[in-house]
N, CA, C and O atoms as CSV, one atom per row, in Angstrom:
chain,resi,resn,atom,element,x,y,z
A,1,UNK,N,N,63.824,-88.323,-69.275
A,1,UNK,CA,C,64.660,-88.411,-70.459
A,1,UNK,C,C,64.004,-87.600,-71.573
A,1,UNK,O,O,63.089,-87.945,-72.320
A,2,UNK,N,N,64.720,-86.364,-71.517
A,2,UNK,CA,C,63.714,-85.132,-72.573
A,2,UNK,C,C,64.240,-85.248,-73.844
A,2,UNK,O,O,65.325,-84.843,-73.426
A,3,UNK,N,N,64.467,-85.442,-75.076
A,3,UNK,CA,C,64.761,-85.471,-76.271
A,3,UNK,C,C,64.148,-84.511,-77.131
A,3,UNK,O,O,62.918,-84.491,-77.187
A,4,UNK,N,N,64.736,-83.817,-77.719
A,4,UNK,CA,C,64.649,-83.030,-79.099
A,4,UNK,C,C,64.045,-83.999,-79.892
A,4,UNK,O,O,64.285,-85.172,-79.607
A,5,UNK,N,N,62.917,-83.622,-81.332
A,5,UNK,CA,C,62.750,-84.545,-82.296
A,5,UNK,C,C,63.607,-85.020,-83.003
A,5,UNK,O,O,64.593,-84.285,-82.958
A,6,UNK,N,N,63.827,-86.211,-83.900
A,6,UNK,CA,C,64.628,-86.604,-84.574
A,6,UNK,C,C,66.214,-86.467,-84.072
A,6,UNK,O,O,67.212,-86.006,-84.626
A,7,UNK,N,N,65.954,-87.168,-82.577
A,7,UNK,CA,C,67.408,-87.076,-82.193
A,7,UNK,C,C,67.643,-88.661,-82.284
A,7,UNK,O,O,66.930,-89.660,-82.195
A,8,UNK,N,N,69.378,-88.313,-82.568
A,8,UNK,CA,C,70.250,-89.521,-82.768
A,8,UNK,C,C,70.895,-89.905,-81.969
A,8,UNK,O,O,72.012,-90.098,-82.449
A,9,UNK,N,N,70.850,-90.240,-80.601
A,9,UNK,CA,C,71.562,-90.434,-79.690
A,9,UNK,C,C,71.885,-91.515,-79.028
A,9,UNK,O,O,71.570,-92.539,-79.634
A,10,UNK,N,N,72.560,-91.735,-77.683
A,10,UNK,CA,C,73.684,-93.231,-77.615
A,10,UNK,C,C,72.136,-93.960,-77.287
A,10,UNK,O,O,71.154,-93.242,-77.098
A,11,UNK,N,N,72.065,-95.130,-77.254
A,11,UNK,CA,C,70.760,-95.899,-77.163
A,11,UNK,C,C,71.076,-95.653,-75.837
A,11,UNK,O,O,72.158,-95.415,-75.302
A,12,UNK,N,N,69.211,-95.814,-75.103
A,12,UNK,CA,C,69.079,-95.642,-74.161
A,12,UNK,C,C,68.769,-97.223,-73.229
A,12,UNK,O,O,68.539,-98.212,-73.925
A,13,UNK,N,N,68.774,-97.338,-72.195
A,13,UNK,CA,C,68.203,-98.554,-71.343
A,13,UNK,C,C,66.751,-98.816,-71.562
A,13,UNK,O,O,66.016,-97.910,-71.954
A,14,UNK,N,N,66.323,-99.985,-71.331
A,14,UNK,CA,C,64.541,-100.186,-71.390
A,14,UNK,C,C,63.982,-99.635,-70.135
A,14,UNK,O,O,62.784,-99.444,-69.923
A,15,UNK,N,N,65.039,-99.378,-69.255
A,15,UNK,CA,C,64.309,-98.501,-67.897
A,15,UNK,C,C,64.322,-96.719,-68.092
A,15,UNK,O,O,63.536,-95.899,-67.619
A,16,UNK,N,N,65.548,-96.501,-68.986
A,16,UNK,CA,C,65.088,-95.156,-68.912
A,16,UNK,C,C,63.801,-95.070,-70.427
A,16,UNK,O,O,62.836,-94.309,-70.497
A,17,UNK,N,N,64.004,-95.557,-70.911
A,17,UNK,CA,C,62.476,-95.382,-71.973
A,17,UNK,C,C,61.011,-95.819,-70.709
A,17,UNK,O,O,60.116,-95.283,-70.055
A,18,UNK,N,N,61.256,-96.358,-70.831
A,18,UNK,CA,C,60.328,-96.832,-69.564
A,18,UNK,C,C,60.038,-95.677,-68.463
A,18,UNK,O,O,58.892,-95.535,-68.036
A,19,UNK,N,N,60.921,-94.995,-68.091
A,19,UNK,CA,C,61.209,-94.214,-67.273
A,19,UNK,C,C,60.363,-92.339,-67.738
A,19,UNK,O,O,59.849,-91.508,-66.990
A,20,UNK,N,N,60.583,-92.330,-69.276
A,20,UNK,CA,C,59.833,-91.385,-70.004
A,20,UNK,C,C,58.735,-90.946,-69.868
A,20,UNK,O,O,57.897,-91.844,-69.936
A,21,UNK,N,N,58.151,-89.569,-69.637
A,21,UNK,CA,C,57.122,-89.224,-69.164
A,21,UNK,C,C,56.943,-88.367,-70.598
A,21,UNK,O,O,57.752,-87.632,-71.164
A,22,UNK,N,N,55.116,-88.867,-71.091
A,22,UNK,CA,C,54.834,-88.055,-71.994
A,22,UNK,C,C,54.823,-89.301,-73.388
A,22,UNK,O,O,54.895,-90.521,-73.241
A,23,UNK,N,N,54.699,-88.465,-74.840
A,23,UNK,CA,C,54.408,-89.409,-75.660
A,23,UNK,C,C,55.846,-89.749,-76.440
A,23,UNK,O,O,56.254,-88.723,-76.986
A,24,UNK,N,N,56.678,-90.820,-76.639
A,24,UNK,CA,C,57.594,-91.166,-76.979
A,24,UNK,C,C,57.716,-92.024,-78.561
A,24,UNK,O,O,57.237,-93.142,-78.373
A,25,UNK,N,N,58.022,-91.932,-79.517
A,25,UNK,CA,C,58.303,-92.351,-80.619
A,25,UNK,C,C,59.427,-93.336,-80.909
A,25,UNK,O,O,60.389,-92.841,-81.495
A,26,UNK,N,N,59.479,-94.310,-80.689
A,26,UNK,CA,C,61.035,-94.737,-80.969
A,26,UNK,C,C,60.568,-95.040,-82.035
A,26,UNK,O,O,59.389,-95.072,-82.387
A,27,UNK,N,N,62.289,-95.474,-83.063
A,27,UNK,CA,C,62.136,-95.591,-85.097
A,27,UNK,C,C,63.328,-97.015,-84.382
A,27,UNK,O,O,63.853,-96.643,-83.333
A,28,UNK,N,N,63.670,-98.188,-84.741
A,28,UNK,CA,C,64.309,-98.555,-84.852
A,28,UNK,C,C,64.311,-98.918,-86.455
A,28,UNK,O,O,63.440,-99.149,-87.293
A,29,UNK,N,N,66.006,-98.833,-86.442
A,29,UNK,CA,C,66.179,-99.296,-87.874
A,29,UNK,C,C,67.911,-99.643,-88.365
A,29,UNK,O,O,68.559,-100.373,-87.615
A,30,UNK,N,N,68.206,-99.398,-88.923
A,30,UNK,CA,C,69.551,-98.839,-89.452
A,30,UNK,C,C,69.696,-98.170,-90.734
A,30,UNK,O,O,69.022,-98.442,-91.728
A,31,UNK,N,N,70.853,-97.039,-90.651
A,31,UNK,CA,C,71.207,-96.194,-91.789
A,31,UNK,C,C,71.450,-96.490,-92.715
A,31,UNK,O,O,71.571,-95.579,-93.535
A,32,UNK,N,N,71.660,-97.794,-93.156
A,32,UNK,CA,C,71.758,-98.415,-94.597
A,32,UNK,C,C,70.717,-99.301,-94.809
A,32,UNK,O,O,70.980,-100.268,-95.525
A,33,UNK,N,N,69.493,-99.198,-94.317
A,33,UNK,CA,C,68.463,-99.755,-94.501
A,33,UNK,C,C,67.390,-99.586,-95.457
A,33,UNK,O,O,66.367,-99.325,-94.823
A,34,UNK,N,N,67.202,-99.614,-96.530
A,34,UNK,CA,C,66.429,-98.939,-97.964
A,34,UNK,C,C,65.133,-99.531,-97.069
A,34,UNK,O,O,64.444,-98.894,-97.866
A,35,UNK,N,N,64.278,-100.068,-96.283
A,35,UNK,CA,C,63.575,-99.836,-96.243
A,35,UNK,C,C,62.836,-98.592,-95.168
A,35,UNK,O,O,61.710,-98.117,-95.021
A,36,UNK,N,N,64.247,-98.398,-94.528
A,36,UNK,CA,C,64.066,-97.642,-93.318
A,36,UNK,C,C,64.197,-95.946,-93.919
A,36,UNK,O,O,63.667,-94.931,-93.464
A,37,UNK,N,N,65.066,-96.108,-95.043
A,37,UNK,CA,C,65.331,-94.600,-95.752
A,37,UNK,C,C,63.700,-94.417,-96.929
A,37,UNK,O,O,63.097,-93.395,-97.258
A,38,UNK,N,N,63.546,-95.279,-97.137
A,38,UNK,CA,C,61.785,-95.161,-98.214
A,38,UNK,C,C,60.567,-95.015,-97.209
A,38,UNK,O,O,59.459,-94.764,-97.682
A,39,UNK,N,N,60.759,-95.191,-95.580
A,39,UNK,CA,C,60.278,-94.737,-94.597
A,39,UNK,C,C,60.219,-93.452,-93.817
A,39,UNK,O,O,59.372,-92.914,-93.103
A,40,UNK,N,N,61.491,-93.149,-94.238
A,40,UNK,CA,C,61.740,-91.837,-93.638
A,40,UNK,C,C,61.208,-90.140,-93.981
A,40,UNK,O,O,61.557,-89.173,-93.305
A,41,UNK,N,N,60.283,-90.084,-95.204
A,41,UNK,CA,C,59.285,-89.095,-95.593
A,41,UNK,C,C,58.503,-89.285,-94.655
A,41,UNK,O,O,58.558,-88.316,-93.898
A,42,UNK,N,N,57.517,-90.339,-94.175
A,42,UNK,CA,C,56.425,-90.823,-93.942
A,42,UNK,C,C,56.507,-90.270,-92.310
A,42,UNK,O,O,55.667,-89.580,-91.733
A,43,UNK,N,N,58.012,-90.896,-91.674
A,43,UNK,CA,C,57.764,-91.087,-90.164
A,43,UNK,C,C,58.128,-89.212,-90.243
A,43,UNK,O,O,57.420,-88.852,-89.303
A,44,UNK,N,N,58.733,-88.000,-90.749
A,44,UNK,CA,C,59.079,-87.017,-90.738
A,44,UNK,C,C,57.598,-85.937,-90.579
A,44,UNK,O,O,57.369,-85.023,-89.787
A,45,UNK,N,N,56.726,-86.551,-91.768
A,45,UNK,CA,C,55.195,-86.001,-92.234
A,45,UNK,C,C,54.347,-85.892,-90.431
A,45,UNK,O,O,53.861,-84.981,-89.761
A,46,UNK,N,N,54.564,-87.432,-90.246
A,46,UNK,CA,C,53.937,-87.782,-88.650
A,46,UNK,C,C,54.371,-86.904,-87.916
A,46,UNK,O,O,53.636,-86.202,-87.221
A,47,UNK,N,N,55.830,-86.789,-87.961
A,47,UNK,CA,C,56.320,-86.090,-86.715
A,47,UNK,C,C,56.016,-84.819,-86.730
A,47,UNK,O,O,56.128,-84.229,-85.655
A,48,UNK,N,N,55.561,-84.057,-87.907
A,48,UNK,CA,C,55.682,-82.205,-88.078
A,48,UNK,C,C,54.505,-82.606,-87.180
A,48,UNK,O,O,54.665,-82.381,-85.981
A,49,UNK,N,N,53.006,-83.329,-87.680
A,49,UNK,CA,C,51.777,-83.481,-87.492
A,49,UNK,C,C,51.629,-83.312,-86.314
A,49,UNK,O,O,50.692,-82.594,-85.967
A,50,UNK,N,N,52.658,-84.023,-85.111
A,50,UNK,CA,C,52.260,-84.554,-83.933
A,50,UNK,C,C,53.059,-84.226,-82.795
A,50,UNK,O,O,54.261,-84.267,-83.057
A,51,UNK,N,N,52.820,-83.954,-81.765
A,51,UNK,CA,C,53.886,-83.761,-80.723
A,51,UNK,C,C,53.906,-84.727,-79.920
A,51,UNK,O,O,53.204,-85.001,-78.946
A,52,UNK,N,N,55.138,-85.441,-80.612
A,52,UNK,CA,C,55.683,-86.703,-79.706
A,52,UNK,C,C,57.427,-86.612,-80.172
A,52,UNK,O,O,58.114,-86.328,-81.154
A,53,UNK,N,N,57.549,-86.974,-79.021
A,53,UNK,CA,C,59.265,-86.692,-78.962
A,53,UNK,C,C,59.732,-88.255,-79.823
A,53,UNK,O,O,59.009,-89.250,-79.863
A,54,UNK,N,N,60.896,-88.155,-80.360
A,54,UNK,CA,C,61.640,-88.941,-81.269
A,54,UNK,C,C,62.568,-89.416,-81.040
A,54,UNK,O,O,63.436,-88.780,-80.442
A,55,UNK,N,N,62.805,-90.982,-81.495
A,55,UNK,CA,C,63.738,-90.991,-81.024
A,55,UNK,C,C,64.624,-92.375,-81.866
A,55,UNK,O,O,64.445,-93.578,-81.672
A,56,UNK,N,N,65.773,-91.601,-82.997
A,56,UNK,CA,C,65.840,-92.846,-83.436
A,56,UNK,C,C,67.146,-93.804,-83.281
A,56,UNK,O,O,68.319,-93.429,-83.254
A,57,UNK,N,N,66.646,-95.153,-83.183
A,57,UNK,CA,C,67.611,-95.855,-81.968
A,57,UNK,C,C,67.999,-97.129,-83.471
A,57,UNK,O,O,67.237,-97.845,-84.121
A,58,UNK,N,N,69.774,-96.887,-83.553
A,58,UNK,CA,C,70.401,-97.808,-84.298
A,58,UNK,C,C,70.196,-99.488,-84.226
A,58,UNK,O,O,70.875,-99.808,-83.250
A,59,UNK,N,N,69.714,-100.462,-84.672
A,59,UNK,CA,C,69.533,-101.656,-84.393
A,59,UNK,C,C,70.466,-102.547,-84.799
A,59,UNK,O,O,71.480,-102.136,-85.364
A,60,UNK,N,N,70.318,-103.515,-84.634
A,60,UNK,CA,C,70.958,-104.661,-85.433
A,60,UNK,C,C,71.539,-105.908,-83.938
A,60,UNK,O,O,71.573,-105.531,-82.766
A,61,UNK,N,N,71.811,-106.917,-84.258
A,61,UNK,CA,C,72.187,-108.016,-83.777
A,61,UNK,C,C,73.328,-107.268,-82.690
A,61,UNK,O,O,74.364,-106.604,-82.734
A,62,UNK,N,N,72.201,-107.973,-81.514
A,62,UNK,CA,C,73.360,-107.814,-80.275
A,62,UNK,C,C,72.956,-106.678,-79.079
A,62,UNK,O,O,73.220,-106.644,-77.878
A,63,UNK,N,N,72.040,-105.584,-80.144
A,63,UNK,CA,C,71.552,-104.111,-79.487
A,63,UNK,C,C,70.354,-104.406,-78.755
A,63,UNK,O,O,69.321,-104.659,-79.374
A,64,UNK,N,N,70.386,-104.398,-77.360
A,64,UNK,CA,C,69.769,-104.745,-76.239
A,64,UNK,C,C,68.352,-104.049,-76.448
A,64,UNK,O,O,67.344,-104.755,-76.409
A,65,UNK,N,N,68.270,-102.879,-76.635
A,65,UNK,CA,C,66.789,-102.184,-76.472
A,65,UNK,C,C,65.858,-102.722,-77.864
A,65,UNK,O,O,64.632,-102.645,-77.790
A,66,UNK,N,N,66.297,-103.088,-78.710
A,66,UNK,CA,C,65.548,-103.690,-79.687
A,66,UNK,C,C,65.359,-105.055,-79.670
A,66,UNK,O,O,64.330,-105.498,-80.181
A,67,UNK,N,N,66.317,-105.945,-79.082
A,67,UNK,CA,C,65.634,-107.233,-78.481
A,67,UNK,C,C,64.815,-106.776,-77.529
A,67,UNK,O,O,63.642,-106.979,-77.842
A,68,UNK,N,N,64.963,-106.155,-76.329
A,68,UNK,CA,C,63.525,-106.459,-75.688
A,68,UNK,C,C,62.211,-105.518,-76.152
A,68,UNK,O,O,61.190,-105.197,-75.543
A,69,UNK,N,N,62.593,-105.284,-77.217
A,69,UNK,CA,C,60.693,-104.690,-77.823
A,69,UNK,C,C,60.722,-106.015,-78.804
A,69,UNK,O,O,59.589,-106.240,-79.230
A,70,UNK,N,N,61.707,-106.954,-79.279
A,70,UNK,CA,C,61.560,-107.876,-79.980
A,70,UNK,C,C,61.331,-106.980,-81.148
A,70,UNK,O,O,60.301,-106.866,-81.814
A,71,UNK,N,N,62.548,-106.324,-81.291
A,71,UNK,CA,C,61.818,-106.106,-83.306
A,71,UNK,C,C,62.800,-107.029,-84.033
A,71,UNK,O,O,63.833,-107.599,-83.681
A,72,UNK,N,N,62.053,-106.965,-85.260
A,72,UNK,CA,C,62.621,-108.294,-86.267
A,72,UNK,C,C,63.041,-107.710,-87.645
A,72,UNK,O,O,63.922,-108.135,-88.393
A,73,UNK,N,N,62.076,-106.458,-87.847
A,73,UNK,CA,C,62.353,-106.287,-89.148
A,73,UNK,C,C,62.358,-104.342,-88.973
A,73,UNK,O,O,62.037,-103.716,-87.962
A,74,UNK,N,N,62.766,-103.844,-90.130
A,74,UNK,CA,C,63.521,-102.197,-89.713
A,74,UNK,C,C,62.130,-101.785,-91.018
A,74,UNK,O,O,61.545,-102.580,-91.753
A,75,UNK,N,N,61.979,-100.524,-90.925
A,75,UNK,CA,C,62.175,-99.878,-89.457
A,75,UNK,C,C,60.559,-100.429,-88.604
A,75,UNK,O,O,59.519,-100.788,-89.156
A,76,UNK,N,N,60.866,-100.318,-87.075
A,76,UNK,CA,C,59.696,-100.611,-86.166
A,76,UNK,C,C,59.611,-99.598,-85.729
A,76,UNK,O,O,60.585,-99.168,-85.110
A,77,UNK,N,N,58.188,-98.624,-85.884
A,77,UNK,CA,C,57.919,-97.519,-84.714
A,77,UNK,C,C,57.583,-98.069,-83.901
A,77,UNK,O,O,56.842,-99.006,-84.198
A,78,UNK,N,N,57.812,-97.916,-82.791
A,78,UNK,CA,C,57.070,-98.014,-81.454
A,78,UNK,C,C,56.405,-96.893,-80.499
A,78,UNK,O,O,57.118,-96.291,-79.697
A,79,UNK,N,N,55.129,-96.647,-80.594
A,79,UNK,CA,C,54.551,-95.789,-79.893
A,79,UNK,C,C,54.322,-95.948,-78.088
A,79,UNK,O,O,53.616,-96.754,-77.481
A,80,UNK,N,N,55.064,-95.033,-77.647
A,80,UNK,CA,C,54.717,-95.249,-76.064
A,80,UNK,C,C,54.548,-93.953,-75.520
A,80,UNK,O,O,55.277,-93.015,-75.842
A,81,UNK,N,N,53.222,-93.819,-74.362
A,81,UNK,CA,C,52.765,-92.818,-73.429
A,81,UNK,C,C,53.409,-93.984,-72.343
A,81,UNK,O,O,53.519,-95.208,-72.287
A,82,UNK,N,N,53.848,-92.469,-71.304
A,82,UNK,CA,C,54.292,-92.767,-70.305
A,82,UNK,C,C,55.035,-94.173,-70.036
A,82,UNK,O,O,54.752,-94.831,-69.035
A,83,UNK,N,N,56.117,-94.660,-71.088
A,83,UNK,CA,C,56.969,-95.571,-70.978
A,83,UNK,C,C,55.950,-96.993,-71.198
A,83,UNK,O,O,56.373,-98.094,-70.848
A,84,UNK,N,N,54.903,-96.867,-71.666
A,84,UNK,CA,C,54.368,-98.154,-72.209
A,84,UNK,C,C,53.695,-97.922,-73.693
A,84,UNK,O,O,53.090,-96.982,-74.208
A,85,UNK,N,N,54.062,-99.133,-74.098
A,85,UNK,CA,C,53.496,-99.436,-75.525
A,85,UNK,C,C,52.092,-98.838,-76.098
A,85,UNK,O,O,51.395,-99.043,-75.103
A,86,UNK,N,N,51.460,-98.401,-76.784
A,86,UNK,CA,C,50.432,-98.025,-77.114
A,86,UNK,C,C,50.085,-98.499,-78.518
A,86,UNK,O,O,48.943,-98.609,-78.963
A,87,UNK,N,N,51.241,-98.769,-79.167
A,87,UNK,CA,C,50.834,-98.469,-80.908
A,87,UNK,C,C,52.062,-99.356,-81.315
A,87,UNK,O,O,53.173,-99.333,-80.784
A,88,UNK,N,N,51.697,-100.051,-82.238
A,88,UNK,CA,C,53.402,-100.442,-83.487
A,88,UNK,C,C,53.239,-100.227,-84.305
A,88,UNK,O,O,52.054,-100.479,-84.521
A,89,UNK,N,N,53.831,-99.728,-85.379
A,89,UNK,CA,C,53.931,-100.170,-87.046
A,89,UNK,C,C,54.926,-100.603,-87.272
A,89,UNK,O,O,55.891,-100.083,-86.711
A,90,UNK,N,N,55.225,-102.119,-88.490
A,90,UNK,CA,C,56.466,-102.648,-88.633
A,90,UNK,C,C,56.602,-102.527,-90.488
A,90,UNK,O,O,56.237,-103.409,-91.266
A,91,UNK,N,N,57.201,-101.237,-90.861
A,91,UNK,CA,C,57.669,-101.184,-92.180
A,91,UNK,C,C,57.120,-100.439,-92.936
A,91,UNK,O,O,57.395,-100.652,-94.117
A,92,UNK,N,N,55.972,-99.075,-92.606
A,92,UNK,CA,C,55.365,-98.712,-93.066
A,92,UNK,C,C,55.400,-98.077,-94.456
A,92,UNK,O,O,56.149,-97.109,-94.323
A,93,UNK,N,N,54.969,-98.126,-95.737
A,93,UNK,CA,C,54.972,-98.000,-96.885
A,93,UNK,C,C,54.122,-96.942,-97.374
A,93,UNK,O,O,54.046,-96.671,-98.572
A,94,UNK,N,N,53.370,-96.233,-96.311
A,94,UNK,CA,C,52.135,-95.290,-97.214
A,94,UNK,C,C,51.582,-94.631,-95.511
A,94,UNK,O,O,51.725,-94.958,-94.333
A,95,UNK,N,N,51.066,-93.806,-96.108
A,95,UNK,CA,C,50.576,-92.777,-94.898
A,95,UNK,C,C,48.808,-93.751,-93.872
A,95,UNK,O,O,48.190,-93.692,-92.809
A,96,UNK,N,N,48.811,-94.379,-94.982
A,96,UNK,CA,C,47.408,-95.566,-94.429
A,96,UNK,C,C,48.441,-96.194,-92.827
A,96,UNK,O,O,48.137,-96.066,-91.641
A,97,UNK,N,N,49.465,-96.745,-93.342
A,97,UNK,CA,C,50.153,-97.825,-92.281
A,97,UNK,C,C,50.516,-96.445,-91.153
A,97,UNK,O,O,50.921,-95.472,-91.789
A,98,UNK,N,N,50.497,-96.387,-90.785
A,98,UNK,CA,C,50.744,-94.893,-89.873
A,98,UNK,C,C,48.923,-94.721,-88.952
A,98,UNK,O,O,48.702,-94.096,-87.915
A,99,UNK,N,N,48.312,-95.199,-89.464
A,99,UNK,CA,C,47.243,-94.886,-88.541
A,99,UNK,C,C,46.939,-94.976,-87.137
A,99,UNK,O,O,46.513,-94.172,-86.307
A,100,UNK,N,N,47.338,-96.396,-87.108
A,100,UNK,CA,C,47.468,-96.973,-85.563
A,100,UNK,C,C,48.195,-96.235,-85.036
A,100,UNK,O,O,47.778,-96.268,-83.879
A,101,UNK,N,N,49.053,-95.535,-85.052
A,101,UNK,CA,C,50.006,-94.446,-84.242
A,101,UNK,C,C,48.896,-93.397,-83.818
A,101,UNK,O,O,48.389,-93.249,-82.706
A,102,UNK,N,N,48.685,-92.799,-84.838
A,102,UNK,CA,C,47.623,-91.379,-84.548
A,102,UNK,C,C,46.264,-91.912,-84.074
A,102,UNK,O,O,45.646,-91.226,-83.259
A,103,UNK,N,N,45.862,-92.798,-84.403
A,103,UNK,CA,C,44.568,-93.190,-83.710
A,103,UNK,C,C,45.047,-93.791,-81.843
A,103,UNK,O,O,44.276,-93.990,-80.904
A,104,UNK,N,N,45.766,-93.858,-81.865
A,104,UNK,CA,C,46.692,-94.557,-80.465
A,104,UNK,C,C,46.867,-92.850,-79.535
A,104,UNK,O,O,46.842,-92.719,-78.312
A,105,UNK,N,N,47.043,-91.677,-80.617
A,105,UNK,CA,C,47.454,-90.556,-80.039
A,105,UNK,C,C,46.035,-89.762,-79.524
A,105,UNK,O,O,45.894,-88.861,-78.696
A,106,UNK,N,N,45.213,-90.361,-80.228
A,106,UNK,CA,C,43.624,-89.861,-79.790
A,106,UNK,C,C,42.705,-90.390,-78.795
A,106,UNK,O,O,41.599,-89.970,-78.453
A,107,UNK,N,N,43.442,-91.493,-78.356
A,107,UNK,CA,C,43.022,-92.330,-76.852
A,107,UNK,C,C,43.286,-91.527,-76.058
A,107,UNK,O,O,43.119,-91.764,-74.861
């Protein structure tokens, strides 16, 4: 499952993310989300920085791939190599909260 950065596309299954070979970014959030849009400098800065594919996946009540990462609050990065977890940040506010991603990318 090859993705362009900052693509917007139909949500995917937890098997084909799973299924992903290489370093994967998911953003869950939603488009009317002020905390997810006061996020969106931050996760953009990361992405020039880093080569990991993107991928941002619409949430809200009911949307299957964000219950099973269990997110609760927008936006959640989720960092995954080779279809497993490596890294989270939940809401990040400043380029500090972003570390665990890039330090996750240096393992």
């Amino acid at each position: 499952m090859q993705m362009p950065a900052d693509t917007h596309a139909a949500e995917p299954s937890r098997g084909e993310v799973e299924s992903t070979r290489g370093w994967l970014l998911l953003e869950f959030g939603a488009s009317w989300c002020g905390h997810c849009q006061a996020a969106r400098p931050l996760v953009h800065a990361f992405l020039q920085q880093n080569a990991v594919t993107h991928l941002w996946v619409e949430d809200g009540k009911g949307r299957p791939l964000g219950r099973s990462f269990a997110v609760k609050l927008w936006p959640t990065l989720v960092l995954l190599r080779d279809g497993s977890e490596v890294a989270r940040v939940v809401r990040p506010q400043g380029e500090d909260d972003l570390l665990a991603l890039s330090q996750a990318l240096t393992v």
